[in-house]
C-alpha positions as CSV (number, residue, x, y, z in Angstrom):
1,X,0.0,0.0,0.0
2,X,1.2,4.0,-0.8
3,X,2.6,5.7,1.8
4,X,0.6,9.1,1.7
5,X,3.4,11.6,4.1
6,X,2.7,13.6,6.1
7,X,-0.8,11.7,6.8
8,X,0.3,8.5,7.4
9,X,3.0,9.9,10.5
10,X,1.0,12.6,12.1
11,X,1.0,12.2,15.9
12,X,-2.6,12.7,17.5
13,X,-0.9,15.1,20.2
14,X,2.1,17.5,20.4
15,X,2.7,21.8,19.8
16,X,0.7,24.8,18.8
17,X,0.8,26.2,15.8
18,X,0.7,29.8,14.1
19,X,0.5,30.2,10.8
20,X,0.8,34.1,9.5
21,X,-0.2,35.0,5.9
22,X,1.1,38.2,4.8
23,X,-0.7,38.0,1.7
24,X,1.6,38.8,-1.7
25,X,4.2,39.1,0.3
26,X,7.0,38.1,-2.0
27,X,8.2,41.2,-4.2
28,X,11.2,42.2,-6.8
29,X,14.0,44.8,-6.4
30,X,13.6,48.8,-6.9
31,X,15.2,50.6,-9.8
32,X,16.6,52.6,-7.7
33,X,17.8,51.3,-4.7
34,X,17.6,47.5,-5.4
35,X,15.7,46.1,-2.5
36,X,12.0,44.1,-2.5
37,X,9.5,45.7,-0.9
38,X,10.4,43.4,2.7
39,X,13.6,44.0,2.1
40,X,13.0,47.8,2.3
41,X,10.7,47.8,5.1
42,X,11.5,48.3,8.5
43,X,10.9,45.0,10.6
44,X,12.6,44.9,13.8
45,X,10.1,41.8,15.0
46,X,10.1,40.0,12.1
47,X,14.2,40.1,12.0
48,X,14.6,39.0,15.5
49,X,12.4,36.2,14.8
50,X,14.3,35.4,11.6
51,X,17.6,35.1,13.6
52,X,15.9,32.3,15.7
53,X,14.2,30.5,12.6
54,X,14.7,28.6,9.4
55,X,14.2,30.6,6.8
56,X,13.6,29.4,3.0
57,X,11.0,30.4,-0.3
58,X,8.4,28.3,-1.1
59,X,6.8,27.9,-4.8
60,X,3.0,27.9,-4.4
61,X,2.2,26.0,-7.6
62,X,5.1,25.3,-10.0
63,X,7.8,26.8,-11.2
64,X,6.9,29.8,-13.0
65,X,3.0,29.8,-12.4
66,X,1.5,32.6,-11.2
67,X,-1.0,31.6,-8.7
68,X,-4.2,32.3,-7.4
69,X,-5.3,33.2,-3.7
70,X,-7.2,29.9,-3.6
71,X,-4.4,27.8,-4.9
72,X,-1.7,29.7,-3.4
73,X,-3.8,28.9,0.3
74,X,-4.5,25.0,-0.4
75,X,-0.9,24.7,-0.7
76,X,-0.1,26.5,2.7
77,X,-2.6,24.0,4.1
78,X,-0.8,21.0,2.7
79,X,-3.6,20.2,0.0
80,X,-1.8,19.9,-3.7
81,X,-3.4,22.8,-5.5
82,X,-3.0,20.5,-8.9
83,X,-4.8,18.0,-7.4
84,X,-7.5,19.9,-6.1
85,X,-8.5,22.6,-8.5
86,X,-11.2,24.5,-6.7
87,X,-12.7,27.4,-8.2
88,X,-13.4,30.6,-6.8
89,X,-17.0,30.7,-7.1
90,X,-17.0,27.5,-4.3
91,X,-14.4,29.2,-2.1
92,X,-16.7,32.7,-1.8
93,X,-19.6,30.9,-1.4
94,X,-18.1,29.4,1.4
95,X,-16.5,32.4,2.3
96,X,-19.8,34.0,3.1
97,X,-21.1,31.1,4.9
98,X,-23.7,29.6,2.4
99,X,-24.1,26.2,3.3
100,X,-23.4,24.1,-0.1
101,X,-24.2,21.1,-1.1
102,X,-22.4,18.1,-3.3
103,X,-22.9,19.1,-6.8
104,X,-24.3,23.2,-6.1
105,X,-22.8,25.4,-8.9
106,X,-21.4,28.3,-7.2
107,X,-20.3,31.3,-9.5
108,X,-18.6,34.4,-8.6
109,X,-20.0,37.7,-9.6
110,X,-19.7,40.7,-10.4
111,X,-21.6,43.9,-10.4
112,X,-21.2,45.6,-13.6
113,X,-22.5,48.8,-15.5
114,X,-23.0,48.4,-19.2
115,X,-23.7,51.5,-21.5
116,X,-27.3,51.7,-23.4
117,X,-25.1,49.7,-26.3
118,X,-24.5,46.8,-23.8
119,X,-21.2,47.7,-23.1
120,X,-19.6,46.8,-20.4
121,X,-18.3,50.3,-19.1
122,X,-17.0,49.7,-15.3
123,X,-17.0,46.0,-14.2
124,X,-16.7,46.7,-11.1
125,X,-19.8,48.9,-10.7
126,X,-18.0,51.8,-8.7
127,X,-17.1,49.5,-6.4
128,X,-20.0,49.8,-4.3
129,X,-20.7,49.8,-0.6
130,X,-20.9,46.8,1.6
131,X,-24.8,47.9,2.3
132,X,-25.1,49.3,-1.3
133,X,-24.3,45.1,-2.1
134,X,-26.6,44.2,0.1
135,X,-29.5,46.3,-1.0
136,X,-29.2,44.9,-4.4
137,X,-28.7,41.0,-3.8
138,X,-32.4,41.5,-2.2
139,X,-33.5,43.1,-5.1
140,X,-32.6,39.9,-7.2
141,X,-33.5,37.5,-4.8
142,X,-37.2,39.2,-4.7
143,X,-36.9,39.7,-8.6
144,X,-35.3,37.3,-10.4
145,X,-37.4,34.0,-11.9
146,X,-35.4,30.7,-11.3
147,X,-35.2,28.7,-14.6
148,X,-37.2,25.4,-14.4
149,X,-36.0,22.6,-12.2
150,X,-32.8,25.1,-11.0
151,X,-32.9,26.5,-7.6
152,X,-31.6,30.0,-8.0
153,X,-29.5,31.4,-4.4
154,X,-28.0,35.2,-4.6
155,X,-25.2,36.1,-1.9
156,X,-24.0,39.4,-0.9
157,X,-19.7,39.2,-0.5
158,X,-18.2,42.4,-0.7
159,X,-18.2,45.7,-2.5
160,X,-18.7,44.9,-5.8
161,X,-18.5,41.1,-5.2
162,X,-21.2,38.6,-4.9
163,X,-21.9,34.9,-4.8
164,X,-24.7,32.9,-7.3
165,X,-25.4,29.1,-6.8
166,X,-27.3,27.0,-8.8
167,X,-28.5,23.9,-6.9
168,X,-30.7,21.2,-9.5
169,X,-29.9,18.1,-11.0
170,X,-27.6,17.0,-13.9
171,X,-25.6,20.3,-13.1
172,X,-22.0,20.7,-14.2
173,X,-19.6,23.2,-14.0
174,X,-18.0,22.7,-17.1
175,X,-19.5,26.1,-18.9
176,X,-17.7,29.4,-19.7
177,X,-17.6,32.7,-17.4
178,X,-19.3,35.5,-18.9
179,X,-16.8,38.6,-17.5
180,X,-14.6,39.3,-20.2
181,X,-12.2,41.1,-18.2
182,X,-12.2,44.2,-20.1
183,X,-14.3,47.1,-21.1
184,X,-15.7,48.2,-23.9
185,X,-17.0,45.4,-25.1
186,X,-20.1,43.1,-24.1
187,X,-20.9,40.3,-21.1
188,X,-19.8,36.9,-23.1
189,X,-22.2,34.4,-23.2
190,X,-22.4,31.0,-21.6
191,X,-21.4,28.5,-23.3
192,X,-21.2,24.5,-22.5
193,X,-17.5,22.8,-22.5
194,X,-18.9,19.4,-22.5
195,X,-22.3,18.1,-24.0
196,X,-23.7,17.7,-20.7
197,X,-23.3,21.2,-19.3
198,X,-25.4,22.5,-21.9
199,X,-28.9,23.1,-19.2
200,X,-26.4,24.5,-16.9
201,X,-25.0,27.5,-19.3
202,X,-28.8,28.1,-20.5
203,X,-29.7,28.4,-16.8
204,X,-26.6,30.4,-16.1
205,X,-27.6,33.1,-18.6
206,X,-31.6,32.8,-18.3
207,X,-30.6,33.9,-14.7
208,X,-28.1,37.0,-15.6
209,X,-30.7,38.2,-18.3
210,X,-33.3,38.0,-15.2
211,X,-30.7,39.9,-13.0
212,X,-30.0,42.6,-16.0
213,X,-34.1,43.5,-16.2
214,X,-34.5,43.4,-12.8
215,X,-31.2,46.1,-12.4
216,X,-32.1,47.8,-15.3
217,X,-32.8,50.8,-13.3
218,X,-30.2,51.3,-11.5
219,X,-27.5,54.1,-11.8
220,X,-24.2,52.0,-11.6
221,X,-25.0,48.4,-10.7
222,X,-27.0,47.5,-13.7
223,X,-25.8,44.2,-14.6
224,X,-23.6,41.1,-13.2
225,X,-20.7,39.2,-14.9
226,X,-19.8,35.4,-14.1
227,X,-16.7,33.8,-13.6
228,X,-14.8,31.6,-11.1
229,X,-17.3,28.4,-12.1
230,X,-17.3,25.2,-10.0
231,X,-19.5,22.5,-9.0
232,X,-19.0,21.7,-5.2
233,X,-17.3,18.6,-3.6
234,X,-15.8,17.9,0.1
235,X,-11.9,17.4,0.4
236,X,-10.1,15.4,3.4
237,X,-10.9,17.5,6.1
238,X,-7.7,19.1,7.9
239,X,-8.9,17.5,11.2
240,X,-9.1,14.5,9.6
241,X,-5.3,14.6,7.8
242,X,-3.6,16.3,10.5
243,X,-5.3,15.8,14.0
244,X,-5.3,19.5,14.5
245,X,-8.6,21.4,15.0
246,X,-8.2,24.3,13.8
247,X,-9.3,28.2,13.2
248,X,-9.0,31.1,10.1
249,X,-8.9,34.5,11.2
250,X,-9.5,36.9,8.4
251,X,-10.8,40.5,7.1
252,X,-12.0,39.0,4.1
253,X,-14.6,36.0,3.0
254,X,-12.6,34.1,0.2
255,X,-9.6,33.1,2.8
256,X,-13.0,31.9,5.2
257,X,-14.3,30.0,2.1
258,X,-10.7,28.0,2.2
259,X,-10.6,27.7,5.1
260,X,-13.7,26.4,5.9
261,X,-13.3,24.0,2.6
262,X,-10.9,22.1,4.3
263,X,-13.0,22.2,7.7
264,X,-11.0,25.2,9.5
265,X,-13.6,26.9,11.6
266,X,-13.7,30.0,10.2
267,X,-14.2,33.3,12.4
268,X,-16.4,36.2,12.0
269,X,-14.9,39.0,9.3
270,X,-12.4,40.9,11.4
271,X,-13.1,44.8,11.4
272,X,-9.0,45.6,11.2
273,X,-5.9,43.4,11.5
274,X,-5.4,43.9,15.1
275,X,-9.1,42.6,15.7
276,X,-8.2,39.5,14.0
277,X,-4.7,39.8,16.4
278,X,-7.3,40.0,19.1
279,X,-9.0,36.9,17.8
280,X,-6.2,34.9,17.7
281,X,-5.8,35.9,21.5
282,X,-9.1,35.0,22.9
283,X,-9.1,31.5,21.1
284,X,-5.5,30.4,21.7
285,X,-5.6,27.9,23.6
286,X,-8.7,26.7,21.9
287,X,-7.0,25.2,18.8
288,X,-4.2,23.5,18.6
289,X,-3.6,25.3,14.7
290,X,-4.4,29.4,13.4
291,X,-4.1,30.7,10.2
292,X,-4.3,34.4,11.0
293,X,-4.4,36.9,7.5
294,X,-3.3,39.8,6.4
295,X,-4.7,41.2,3.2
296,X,-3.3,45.2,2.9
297,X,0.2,43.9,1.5
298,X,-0.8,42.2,-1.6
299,X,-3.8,45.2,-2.3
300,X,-0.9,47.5,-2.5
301,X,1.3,45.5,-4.7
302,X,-1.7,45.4,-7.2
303,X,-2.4,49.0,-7.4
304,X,1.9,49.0,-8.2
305,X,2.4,51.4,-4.9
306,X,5.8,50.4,-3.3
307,X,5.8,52.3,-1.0
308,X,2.3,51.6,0.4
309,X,3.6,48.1,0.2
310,X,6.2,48.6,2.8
311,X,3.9,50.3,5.1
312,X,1.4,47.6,5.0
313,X,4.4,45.2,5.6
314,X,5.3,47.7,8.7
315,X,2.2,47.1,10.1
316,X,2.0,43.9,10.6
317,X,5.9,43.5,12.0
318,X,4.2,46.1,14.2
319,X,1.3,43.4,15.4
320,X,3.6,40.6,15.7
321,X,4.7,41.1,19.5
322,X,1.4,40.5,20.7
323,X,1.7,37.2,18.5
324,X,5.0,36.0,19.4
325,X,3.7,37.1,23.1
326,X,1.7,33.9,23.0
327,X,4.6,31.9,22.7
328,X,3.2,29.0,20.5
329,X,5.4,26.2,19.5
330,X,5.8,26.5,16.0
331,X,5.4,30.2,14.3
332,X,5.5,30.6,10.7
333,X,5.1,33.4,8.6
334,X,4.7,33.8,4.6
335,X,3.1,34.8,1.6
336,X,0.3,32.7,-0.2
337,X,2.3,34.1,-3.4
338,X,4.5,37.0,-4.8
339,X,2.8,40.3,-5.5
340,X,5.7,42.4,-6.4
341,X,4.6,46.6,-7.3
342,X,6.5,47.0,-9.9
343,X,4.4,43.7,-11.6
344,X,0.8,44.9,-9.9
345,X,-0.3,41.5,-10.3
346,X,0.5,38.0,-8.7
347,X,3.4,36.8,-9.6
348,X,5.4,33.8,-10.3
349,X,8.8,34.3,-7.9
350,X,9.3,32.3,-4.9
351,X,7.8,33.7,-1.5
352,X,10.1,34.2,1.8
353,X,8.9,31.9,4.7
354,X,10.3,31.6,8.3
355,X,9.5,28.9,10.9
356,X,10.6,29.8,14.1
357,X,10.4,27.3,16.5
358,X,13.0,25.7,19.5
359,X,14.2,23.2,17.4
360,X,15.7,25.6,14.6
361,X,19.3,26.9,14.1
362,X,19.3,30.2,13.9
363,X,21.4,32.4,11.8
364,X,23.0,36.1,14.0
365,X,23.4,37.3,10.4
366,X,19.2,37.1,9.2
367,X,17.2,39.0,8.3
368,X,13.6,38.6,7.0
369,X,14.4,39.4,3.6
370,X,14.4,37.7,-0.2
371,X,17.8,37.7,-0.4
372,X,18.2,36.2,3.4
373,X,15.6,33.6,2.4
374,X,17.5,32.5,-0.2
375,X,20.6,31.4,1.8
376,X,18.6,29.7,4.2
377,X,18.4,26.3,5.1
378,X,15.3,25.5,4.0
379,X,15.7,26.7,0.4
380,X,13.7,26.9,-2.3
381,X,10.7,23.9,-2.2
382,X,7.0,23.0,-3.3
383,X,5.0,25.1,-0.5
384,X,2.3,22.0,-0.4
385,X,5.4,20.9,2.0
386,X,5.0,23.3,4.9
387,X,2.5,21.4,6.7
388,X,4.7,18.5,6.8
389,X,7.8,21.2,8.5
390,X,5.2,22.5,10.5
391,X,3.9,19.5,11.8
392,X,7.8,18.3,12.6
393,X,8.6,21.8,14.2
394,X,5.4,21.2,16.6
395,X,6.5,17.8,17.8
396,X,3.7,15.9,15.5
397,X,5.2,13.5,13.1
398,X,6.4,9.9,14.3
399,X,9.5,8.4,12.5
400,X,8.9,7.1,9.0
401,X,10.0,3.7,8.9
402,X,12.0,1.0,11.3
């Protein structure tokens, strides 16, 4: 019989553990001075901690894939984001608490405004307010007719974001997103990948031409675009791989919605980062794993603002005494993937990681840094292996073999 590692070693008892997601993290040099965006920052807690750690870069995905949040989070949960491709439709559905079911079809959505041509003109509908969502998802919940036989459930997530899930039978998610990711142009069309998705795309867009008459009044938010498009299914529950019960701590819903897919019990939204600090306080001793997030870092690195970057990575070196104040066995910190300004997208380069724990060497010379990373002794490996150093750090693996 296979030997699945780390499942097949993992102790039912042993440390605590912290995880820390600095989200997009990992960054590239400045023109002109020639340091990343961490290396630049000033982080007098997250360097003392680096001189007591291991220190390495993890690649989320593969070399030279760009990954997404989902994928780039599976991985720091030790699930093989190849293996399980979950889309992002499934994780904000989850994100926001709706209860699926094996075989719902759970879409993520936009609110859009299209032009009297049918043009899309701002897909992201002036980013609306969180109420402002919530005003209109009850608008198409009391307006829009459900196709025959399809089950039709509307979700408010955030801003400009919502969640749509189809729930019938013979449902398959094998149809096309109808956001074409620019503007000027119209919402695409449905269309079926397979033969048997066919009813799914009509239903899809019988739905979205109900949602464009029932917003056809309104100012900004006048129609909805589709993508992210995945039919439901459980994975091995962390619980059930690792013996850890665990919690997620988080500002926003789609690092919940992983979370929770891989049975994390997810938190209430944290107002600001040191809420969710104060979170991770109240429950310590409650769980014997946390995955604590912070989003700010990688939001800068998209909008391309370096130096906004470095401030958001500030803050959080500023939060992370009250952390290490907890003293749990194992603490790591990373990136769920590289968001580097001067790119303004996610990014394929490897992301720093540090586990600090009593059983690591230390370097006097470290610094939490690319460049430090790089001479560390963890090097440069798959990042669907951190559980497995986690899990070893915290006292929780037995010895492989006689």
């Amino acid at each position: 019989m296979a030997v699945t590692l780390p499942d097949d070693v993992v102790l039912e008892r042993g440390g605590r553990i912290v995880l820390v997601v600095m989200d997009g993290l990992g960054g590239l040099p400045h023109a002109e001075h020639g340091r990343t965006e961490l290396e630049a920052a000033r982080t007098p807690n997250l360097d003392a901690l680096a001189r007591r750690a291991a220190l390495g870069l993890h690649i989320p995905v593969e070399h030279g894939i760009a990954p997404g949040s989902g994928p780039g989070h599976l991985a720091l949960f030790g699930y093989d984001p190849l293996r399980y491709d979950i889309g992002r439709g499934v994780l904000s559905a989850l994100g926001v608490g709706f209860a699926l079911e094996p075989g719902d079809i759970a879409i993520r959505l936009n609110f859009a405004t299209l032009d009297a041509a049918g043009r899309v003109v701002d897909r992201r509908a002036g980013r609306p307010s969180d109420a402002e969502n919530r005003r209109l998802i009850e608008r198409l919940r009391s307006g829009v007719a459900a196709p025959r036989g399809v089950r039709v459930f509307f979700e408010p997530e955030k801003e400009h974001r919502a969640v749509l899930v189809l729930r019938g039978d013979g449902l398959l998610p094998e149809v096309t997103d109808t956001d074409p990711q620019a503007e000027g142009v119209p919402p695409l069309v449905s269309e079926a990948k397979v033969d048997g998705a066919r009813a799914t795309a009509s239903a899809l867009n019988a739905v979205l031409g109900e949602a464009r008459r029932v917003l056809a009044g309104e100012p900004a938010a006048n129609a909805l675009l589709a993508r992210g498009i995945d039919a439901y299914a459980r994975l091995p529950s962390f619980g059930e791989r690792f013996h850890l019960r665990a919690q997620a701590i988080a500002r926003y819903p789609m690092y919940n919605g992983v979370a929770r897919l891989v049975g994390m019990d997810a938190r209430p939204l944290s107002a600001t980062d040191a809420d969710s600090v104060g979170v991770l306080e109240a429950g310590f001793t409650e769980y014997a794993f946390h995955f604590i997030h912070f989003k700010a870092i990688d939001s800068r690195g998209e909008d391309g603002d370096f130096a906004a970057k470095v401030a958001a990575i500030e803050a959080v070196d500023a939060l992370m005494p009250r952390i290490v104040s907890l003293a749990p066995d194992v603490l790591l910190v990373t990136g769920d993937h590289s968001t580097p300004a001067t790119w303004r997208a996610h990014s394929w380069h490897p992301v720093p990681i540090l586990i600090a724990s009593r059983w690591c060497r230390g370097s006097a010379d470290a610094v939490f840094g690319e460049r430090s990373c790089l001479a560390g002794e963890l090097g440069v490996f798959p990042a669907v292996r951190i559980m497995s150093l986690a899990l070893a750090h915290a006292g929780r693996l037995a010895k492989y073999g006689a």
